[in-house]
mmCIF file of the N, C-alpha and C atoms, coordinates in Angstrom:
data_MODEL
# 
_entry.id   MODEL 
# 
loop_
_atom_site.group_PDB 
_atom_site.id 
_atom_site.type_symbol 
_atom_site.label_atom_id 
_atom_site.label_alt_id 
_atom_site.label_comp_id 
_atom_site.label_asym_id 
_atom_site.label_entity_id 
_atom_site.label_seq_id 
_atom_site.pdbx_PDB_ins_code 
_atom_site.Cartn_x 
_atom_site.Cartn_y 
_atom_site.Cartn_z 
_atom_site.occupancy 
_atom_site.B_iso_or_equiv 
_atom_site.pdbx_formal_charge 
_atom_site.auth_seq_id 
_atom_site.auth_comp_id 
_atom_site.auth_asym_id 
_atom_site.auth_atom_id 
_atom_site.pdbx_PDB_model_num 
ATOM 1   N N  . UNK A 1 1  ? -7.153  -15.060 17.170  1.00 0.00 ? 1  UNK A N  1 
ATOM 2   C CA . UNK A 1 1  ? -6.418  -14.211 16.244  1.00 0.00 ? 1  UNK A CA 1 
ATOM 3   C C  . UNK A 1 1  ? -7.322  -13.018 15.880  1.00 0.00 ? 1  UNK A C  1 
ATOM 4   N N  . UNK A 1 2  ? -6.528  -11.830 15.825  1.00 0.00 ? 2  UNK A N  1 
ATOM 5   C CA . UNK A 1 2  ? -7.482  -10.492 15.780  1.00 0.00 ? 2  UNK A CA 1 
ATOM 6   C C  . UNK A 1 2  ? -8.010  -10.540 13.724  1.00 0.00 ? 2  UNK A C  1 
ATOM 7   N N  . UNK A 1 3  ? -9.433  -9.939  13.918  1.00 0.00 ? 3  UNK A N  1 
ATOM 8   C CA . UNK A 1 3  ? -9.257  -9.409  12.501  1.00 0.00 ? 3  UNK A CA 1 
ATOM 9   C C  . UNK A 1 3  ? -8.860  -8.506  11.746  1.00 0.00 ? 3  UNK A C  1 
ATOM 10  N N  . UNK A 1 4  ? -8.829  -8.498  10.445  1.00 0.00 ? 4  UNK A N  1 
ATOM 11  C CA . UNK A 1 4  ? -7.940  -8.009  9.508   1.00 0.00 ? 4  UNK A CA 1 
ATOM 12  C C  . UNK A 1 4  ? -8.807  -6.209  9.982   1.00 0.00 ? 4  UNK A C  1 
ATOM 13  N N  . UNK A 1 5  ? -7.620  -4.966  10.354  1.00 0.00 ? 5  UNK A N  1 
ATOM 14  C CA . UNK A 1 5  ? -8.479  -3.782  9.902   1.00 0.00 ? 5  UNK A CA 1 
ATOM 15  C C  . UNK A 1 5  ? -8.587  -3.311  8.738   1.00 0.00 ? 5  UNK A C  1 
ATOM 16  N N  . UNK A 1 6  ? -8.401  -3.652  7.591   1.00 0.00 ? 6  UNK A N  1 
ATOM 17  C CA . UNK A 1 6  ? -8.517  -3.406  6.243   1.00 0.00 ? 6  UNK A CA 1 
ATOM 18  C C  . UNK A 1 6  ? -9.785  -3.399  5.759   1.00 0.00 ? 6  UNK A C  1 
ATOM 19  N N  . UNK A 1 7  ? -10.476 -2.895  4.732   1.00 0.00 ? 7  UNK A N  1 
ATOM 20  C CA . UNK A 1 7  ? -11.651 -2.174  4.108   1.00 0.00 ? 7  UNK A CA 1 
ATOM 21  C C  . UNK A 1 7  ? -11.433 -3.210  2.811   1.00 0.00 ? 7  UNK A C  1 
ATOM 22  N N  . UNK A 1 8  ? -13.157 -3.966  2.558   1.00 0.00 ? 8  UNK A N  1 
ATOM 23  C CA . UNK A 1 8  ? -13.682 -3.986  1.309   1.00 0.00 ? 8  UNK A CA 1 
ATOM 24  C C  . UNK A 1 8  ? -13.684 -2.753  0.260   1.00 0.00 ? 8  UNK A C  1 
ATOM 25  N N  . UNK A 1 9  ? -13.485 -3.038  -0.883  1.00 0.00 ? 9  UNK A N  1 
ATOM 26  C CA . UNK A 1 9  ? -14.294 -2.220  -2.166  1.00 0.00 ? 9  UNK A CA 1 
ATOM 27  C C  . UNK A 1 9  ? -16.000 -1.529  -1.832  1.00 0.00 ? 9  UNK A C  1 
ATOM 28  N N  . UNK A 1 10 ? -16.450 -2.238  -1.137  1.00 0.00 ? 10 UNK A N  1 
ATOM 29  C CA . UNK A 1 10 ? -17.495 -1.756  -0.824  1.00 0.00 ? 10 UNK A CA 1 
ATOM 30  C C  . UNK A 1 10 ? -17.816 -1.257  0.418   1.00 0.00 ? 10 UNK A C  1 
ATOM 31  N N  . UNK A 1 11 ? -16.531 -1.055  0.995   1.00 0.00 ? 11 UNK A N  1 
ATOM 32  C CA . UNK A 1 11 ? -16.579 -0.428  2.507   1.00 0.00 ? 11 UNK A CA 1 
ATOM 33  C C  . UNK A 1 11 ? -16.744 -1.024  3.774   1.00 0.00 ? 11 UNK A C  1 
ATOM 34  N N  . UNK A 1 12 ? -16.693 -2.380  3.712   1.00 0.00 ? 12 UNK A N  1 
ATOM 35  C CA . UNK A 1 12 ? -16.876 -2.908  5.046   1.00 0.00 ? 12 UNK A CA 1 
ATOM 36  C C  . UNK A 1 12 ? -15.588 -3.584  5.031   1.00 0.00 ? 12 UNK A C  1 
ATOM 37  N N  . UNK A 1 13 ? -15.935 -3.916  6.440   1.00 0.00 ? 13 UNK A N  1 
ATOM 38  C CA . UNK A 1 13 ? -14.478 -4.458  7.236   1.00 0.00 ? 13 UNK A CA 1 
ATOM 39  C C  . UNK A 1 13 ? -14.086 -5.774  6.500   1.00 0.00 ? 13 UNK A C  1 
ATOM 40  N N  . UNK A 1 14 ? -12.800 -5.649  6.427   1.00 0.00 ? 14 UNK A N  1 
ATOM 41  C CA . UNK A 1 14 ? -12.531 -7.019  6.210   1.00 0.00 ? 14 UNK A CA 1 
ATOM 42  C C  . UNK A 1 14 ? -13.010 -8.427  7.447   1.00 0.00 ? 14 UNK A C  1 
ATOM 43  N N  . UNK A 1 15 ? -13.126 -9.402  6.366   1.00 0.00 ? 15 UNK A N  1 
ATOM 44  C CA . UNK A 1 15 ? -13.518 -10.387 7.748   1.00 0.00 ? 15 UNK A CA 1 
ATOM 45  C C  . UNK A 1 15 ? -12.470 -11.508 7.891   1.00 0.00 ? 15 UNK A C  1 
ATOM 46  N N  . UNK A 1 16 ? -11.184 -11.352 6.912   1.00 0.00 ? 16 UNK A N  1 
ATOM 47  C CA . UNK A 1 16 ? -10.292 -12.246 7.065   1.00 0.00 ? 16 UNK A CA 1 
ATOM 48  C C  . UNK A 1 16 ? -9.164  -11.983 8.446   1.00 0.00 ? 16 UNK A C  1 
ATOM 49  N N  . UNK A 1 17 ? -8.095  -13.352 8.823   1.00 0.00 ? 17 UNK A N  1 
ATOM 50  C CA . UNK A 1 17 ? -7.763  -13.322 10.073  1.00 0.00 ? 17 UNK A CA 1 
ATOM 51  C C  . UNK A 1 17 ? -6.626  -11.960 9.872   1.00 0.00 ? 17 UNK A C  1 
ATOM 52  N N  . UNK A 1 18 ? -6.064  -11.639 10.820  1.00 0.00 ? 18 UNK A N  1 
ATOM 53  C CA . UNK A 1 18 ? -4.895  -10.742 10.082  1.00 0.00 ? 18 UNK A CA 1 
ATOM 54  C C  . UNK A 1 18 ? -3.527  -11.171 10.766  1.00 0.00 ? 18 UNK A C  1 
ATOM 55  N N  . UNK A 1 19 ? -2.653  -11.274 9.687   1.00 0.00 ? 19 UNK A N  1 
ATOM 56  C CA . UNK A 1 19 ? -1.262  -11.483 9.792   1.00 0.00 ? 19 UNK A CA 1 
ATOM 57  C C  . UNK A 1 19 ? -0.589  -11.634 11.109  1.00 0.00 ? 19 UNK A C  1 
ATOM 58  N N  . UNK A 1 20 ? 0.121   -12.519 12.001  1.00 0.00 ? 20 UNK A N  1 
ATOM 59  C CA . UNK A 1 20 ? 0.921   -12.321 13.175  1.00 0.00 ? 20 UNK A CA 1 
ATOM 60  C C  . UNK A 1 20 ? 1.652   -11.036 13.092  1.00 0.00 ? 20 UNK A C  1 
ATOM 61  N N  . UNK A 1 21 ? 1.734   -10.287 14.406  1.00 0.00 ? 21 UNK A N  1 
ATOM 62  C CA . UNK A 1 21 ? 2.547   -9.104  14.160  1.00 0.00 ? 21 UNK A CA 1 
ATOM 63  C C  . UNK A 1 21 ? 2.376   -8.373  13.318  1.00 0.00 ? 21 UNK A C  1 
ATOM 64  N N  . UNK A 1 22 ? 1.158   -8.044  12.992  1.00 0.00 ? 22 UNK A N  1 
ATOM 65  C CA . UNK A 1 22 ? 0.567   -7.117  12.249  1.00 0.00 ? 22 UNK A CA 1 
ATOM 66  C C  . UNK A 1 22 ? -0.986  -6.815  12.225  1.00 0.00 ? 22 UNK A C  1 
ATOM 67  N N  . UNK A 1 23 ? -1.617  -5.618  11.777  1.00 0.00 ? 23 UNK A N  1 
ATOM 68  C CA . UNK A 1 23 ? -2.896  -5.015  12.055  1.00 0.00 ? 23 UNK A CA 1 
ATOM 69  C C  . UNK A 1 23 ? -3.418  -5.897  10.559  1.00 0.00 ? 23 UNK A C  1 
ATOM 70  N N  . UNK A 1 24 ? -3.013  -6.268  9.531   1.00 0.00 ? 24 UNK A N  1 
ATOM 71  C CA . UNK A 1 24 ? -3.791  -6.709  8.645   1.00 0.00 ? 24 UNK A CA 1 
ATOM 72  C C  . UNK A 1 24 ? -3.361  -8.079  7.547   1.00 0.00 ? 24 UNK A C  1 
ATOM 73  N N  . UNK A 1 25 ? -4.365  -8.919  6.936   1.00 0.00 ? 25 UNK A N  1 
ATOM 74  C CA . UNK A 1 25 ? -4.095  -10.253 6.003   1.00 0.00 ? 25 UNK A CA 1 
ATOM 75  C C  . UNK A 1 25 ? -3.509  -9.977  4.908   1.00 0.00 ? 25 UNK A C  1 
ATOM 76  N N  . UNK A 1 26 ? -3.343  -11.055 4.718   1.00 0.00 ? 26 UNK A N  1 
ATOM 77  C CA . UNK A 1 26 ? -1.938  -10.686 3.602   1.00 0.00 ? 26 UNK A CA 1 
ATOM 78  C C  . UNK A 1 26 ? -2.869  -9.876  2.292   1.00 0.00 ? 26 UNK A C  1 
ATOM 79  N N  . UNK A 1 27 ? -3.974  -9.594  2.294   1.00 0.00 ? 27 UNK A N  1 
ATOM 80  C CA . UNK A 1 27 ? -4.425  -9.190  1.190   1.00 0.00 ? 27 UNK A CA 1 
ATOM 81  C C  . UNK A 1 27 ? -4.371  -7.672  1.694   1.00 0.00 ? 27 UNK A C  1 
ATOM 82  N N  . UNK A 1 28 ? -4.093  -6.612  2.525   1.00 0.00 ? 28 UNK A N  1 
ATOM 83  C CA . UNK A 1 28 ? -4.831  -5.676  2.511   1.00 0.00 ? 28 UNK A CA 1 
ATOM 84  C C  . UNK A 1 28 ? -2.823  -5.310  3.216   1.00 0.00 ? 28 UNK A C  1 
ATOM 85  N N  . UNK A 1 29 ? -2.194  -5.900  3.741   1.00 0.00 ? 29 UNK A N  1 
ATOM 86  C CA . UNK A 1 29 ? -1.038  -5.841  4.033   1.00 0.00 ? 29 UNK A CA 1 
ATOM 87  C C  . UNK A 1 29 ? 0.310   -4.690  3.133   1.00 0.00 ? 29 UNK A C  1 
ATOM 88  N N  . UNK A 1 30 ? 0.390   -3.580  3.245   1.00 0.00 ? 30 UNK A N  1 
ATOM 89  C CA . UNK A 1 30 ? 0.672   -2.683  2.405   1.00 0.00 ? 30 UNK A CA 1 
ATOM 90  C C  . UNK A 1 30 ? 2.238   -2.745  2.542   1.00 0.00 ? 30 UNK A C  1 
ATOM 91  N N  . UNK A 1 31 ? 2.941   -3.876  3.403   1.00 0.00 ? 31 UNK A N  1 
ATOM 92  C CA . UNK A 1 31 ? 4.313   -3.376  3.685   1.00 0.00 ? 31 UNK A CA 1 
ATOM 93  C C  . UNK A 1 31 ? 4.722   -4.438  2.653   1.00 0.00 ? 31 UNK A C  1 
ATOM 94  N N  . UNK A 1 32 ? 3.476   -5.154  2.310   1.00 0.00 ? 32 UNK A N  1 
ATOM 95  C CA . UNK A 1 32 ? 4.218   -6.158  0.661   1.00 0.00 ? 32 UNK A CA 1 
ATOM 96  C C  . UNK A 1 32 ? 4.353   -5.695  -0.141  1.00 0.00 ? 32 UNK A C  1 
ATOM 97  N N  . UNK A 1 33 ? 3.056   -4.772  -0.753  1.00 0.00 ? 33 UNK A N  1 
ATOM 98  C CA . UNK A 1 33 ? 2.746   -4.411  -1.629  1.00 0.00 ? 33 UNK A CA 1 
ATOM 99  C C  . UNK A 1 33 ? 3.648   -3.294  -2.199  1.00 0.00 ? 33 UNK A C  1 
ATOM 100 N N  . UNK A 1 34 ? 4.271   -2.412  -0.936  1.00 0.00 ? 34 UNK A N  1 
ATOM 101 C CA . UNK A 1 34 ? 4.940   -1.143  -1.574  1.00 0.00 ? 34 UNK A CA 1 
ATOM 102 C C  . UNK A 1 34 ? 6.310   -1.659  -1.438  1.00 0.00 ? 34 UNK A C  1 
ATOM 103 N N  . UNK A 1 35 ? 6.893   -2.757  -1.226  1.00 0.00 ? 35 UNK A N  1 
ATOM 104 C CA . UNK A 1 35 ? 8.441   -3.501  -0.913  1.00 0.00 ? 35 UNK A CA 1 
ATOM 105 C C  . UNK A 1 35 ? 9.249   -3.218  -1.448  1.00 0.00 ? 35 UNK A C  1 
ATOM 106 N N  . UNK A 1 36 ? 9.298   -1.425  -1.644  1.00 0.00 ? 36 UNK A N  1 
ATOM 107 C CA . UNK A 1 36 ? 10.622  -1.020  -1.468  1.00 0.00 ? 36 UNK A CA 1 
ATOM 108 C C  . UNK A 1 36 ? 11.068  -1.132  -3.661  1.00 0.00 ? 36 UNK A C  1 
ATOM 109 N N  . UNK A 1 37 ? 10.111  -0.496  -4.447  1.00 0.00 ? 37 UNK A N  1 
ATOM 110 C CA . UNK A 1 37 ? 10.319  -0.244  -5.722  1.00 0.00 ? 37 UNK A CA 1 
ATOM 111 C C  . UNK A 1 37 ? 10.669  -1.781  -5.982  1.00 0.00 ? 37 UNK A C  1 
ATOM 112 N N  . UNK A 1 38 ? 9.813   -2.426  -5.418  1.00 0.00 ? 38 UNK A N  1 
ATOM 113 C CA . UNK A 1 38 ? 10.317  -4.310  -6.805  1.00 0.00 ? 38 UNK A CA 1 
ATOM 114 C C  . UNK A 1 38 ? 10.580  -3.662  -8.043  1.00 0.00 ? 38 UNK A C  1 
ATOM 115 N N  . UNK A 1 39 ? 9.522   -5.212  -8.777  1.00 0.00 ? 39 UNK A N  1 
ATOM 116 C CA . UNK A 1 39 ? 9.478   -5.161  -10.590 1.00 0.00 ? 39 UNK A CA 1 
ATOM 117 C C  . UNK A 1 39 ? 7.841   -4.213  -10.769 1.00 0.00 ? 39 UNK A C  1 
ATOM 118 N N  . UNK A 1 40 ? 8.127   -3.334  -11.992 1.00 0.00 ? 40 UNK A N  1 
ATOM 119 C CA . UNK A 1 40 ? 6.566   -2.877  -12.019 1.00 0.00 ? 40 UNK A CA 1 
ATOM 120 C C  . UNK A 1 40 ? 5.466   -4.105  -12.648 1.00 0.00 ? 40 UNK A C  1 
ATOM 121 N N  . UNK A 1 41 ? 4.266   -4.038  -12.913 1.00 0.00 ? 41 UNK A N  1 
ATOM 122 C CA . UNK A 1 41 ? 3.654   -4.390  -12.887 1.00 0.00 ? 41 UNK A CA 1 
ATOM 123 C C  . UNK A 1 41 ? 3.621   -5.567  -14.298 1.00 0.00 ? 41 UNK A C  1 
ATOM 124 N N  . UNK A 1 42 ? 4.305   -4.369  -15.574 1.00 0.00 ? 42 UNK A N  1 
ATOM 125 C CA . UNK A 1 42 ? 4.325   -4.752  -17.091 1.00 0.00 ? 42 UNK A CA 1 
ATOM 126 C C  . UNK A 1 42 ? 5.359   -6.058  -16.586 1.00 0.00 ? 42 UNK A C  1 
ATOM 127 N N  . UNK A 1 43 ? 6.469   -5.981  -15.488 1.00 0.00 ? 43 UNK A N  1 
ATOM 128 C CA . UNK A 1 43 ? 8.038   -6.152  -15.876 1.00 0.00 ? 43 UNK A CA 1 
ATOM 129 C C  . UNK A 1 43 ? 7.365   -8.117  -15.344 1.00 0.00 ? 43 UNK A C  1 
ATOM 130 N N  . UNK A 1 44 ? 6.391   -7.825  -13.954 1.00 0.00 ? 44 UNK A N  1 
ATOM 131 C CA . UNK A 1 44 ? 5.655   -9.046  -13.358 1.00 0.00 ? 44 UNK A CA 1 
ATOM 132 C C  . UNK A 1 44 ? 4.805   -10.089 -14.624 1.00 0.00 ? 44 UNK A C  1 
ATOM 133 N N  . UNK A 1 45 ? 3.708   -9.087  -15.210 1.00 0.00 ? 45 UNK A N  1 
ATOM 134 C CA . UNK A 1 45 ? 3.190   -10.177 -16.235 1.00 0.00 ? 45 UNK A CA 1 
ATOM 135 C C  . UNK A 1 45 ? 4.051   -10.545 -17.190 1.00 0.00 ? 45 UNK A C  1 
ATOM 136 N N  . UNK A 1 46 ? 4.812   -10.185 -17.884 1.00 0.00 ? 46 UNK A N  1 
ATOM 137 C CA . UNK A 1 46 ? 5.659   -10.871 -18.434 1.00 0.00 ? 46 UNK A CA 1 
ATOM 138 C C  . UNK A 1 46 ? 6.795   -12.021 -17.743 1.00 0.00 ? 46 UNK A C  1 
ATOM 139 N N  . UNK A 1 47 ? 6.851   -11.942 -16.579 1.00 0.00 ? 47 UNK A N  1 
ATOM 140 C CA . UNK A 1 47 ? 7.425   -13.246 -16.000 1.00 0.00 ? 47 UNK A CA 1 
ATOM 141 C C  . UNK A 1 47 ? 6.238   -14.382 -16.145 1.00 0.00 ? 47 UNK A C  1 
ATOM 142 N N  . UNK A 1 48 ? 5.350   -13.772 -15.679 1.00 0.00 ? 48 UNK A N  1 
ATOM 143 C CA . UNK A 1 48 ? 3.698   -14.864 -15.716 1.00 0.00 ? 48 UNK A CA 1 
ATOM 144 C C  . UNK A 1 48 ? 3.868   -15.866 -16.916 1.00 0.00 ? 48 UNK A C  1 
ATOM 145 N N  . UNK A 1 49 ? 3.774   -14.786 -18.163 1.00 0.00 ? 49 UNK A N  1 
ATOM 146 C CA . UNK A 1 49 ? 3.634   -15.138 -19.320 1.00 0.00 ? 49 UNK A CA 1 
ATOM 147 C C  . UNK A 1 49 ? 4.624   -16.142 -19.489 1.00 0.00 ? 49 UNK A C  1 
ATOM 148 N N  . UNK A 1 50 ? 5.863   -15.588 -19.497 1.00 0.00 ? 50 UNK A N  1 
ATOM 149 C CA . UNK A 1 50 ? 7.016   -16.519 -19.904 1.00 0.00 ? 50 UNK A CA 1 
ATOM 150 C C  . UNK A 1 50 ? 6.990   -17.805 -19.126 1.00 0.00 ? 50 UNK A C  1 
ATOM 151 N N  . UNK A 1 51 ? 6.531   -17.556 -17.876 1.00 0.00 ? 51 UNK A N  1 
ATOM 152 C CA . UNK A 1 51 ? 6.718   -19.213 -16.663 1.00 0.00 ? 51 UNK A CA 1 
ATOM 153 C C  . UNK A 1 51 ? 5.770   -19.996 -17.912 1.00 0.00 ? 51 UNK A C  1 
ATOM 154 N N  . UNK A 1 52 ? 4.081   -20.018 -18.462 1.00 0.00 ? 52 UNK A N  1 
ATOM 155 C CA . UNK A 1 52 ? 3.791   -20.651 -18.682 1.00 0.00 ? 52 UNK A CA 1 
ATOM 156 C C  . UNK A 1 52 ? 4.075   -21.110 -20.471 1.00 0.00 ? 52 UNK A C  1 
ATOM 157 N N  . UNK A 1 53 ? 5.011   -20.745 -20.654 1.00 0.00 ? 53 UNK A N  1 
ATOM 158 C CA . UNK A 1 53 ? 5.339   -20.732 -22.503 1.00 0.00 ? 53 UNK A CA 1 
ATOM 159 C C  . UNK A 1 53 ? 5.698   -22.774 -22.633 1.00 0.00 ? 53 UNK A C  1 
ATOM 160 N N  . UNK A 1 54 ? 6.682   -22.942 -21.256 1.00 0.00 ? 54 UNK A N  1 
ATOM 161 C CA . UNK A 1 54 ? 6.513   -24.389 -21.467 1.00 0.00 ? 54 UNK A CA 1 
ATOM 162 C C  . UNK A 1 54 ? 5.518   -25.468 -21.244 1.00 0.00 ? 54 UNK A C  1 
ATOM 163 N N  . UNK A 1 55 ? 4.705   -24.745 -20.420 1.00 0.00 ? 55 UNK A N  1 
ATOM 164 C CA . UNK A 1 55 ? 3.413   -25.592 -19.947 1.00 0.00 ? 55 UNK A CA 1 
ATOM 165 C C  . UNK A 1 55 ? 2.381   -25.783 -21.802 1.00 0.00 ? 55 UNK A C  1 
ATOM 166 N N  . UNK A 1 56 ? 2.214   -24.635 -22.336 1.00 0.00 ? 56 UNK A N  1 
ATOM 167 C CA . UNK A 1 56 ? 1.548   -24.254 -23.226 1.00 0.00 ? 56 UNK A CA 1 
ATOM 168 C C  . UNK A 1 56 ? 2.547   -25.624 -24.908 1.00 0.00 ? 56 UNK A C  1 
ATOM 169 N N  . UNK A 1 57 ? 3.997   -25.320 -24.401 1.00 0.00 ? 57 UNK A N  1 
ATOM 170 C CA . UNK A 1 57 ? 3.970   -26.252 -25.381 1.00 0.00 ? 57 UNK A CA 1 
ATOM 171 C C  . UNK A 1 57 ? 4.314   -27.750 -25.324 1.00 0.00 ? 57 UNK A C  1 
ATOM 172 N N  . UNK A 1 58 ? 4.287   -27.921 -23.654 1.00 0.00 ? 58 UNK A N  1 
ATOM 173 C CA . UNK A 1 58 ? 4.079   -29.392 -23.327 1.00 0.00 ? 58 UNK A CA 1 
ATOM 174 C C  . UNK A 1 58 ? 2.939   -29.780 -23.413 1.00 0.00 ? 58 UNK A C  1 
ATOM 175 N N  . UNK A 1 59 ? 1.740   -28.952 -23.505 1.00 0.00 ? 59 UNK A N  1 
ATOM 176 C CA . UNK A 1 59 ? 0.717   -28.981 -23.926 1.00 0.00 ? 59 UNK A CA 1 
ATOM 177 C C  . UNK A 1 59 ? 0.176   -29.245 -25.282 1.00 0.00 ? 59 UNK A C  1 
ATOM 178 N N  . UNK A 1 60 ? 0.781   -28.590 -26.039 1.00 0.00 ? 60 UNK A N  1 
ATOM 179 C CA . UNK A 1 60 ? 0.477   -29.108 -27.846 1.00 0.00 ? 60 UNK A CA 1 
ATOM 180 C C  . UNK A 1 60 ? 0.957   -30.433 -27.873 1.00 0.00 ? 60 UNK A C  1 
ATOM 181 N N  . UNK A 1 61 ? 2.418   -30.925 -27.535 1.00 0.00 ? 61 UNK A N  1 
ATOM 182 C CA . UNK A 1 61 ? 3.126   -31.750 -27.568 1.00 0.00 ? 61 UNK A CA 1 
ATOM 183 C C  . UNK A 1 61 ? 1.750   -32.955 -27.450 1.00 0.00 ? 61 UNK A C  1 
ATOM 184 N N  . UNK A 1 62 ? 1.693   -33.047 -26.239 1.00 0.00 ? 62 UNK A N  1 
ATOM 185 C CA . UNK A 1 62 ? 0.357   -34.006 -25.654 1.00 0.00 ? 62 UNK A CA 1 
ATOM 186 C C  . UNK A 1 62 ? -0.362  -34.087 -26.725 1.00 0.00 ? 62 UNK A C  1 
ATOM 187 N N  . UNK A 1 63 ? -1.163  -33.148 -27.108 1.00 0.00 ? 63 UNK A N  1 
ATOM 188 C CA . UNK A 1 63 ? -2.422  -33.178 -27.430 1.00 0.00 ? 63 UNK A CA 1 
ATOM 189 C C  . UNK A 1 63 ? -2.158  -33.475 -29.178 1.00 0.00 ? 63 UNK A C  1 
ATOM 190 N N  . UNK A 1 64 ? -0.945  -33.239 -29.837 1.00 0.00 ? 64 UNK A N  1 
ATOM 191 C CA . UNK A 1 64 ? -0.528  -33.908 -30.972 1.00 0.00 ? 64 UNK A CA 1 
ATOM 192 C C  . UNK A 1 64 ? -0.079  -35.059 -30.753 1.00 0.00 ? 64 UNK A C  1 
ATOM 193 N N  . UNK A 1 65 ? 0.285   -35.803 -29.953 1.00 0.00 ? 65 UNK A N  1 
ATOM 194 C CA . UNK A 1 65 ? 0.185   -37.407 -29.729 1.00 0.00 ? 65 UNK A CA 1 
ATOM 195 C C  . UNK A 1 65 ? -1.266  -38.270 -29.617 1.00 0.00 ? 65 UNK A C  1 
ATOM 196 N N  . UNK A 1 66 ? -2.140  -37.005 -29.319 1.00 0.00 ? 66 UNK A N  1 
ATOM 197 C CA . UNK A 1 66 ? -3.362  -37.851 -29.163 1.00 0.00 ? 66 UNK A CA 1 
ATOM 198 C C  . UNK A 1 66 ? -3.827  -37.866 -30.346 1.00 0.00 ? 66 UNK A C  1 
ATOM 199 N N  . UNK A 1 67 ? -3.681  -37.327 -31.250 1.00 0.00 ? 67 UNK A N  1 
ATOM 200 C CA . UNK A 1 67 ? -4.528  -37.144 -32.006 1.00 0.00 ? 67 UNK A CA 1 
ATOM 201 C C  . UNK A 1 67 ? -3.571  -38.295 -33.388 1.00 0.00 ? 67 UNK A C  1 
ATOM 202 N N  . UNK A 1 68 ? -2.591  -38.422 -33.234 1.00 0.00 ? 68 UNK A N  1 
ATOM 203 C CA . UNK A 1 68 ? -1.536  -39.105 -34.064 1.00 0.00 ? 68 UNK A CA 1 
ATOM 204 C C  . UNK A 1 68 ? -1.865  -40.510 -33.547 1.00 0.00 ? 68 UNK A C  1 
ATOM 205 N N  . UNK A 1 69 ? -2.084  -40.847 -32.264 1.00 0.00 ? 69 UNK A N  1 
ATOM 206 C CA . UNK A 1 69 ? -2.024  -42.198 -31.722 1.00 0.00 ? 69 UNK A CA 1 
ATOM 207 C C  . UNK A 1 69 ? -3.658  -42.461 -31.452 1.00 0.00 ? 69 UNK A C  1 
ATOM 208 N N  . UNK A 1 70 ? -5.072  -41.653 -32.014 1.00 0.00 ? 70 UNK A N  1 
ATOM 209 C CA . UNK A 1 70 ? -5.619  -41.441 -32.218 1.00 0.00 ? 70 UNK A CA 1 
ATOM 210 C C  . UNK A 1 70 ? -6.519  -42.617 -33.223 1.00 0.00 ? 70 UNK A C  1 
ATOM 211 N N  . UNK A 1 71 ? -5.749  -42.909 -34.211 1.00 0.00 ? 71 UNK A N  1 
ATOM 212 C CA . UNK A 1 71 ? -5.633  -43.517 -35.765 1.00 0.00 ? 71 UNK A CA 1 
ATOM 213 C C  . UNK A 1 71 ? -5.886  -45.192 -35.298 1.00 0.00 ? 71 UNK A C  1 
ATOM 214 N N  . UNK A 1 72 ? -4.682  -45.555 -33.965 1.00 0.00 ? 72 UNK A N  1 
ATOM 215 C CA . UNK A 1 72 ? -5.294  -46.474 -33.721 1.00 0.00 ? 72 UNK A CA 1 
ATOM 216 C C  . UNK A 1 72 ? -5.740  -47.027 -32.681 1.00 0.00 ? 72 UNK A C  1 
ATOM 217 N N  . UNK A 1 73 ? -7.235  -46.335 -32.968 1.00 0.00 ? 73 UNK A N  1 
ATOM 218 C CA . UNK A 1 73 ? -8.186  -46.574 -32.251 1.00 0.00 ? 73 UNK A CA 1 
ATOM 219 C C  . UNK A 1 73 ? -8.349  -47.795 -31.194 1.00 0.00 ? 73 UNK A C  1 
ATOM 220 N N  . UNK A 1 74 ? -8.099  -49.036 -31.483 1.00 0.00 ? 74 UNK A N  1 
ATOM 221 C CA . UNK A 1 74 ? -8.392  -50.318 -30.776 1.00 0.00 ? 74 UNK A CA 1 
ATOM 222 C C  . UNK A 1 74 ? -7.316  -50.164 -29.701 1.00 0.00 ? 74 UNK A C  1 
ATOM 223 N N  . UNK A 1 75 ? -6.065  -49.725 -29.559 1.00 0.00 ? 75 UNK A N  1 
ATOM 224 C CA . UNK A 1 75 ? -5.000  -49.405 -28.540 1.00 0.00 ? 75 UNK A CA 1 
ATOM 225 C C  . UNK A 1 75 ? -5.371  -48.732 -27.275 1.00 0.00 ? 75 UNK A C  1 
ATOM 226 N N  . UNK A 1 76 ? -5.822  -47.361 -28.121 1.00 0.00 ? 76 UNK A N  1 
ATOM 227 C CA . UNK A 1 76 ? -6.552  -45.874 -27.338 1.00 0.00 ? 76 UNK A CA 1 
ATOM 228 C C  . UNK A 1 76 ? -7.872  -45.879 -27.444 1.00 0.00 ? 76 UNK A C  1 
ATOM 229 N N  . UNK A 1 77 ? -8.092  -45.769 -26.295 1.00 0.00 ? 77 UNK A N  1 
ATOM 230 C CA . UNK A 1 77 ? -9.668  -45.362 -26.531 1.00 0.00 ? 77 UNK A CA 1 
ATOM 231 C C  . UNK A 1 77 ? -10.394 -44.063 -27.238 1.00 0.00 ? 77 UNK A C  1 
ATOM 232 N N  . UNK A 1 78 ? -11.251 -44.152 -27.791 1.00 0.00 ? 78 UNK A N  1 
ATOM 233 C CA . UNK A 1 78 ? -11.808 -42.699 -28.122 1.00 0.00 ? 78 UNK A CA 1 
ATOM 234 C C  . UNK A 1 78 ? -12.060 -41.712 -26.751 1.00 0.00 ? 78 UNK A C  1 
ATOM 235 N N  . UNK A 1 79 ? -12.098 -40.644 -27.001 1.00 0.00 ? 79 UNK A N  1 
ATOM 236 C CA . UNK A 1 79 ? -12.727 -39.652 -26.277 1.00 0.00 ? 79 UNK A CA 1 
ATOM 237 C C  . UNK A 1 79 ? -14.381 -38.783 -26.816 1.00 0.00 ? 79 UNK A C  1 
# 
């Protein structure tokens, strides 16, 4: 498989493989990147954000059971 012709930040060649049917890896690959006006950038982190809002409060959830079921000790172990 040929390598990537795409350029480091610091000017050297990339050394990753590059894409089938194409001159470069998916990192340096510009026909993703410019795909035709997507979401801008603000419109992307806020999807980010929002995906993890349930992780964050299945997360308290947890971690207020531990601390509630905590009390008795001989059941649960300490941490």
């Amino acid at each position: 498989m040929p390598r990537c012709e795409g350029t480091t930040r610091s000017g050297n060649r990339c050394k990753l493989d590059a894409r089938p049917d194409s001159l470069f890896c998916h990192l340096h690959d510009q026909s993703e990147k410019s795909g035709g006006g997507g979401a801008t950038s603000a419109e992307e982190e806020a999807a980010e954000f929002g995906d993890l809002i349930p992780l964050v409060v299945a997360g308290a959830v947890v971690a207020g059971f531990l601390f509630l079921f905590r009390s008795f000790g001989r059941w649960i172990p300490r941490f």
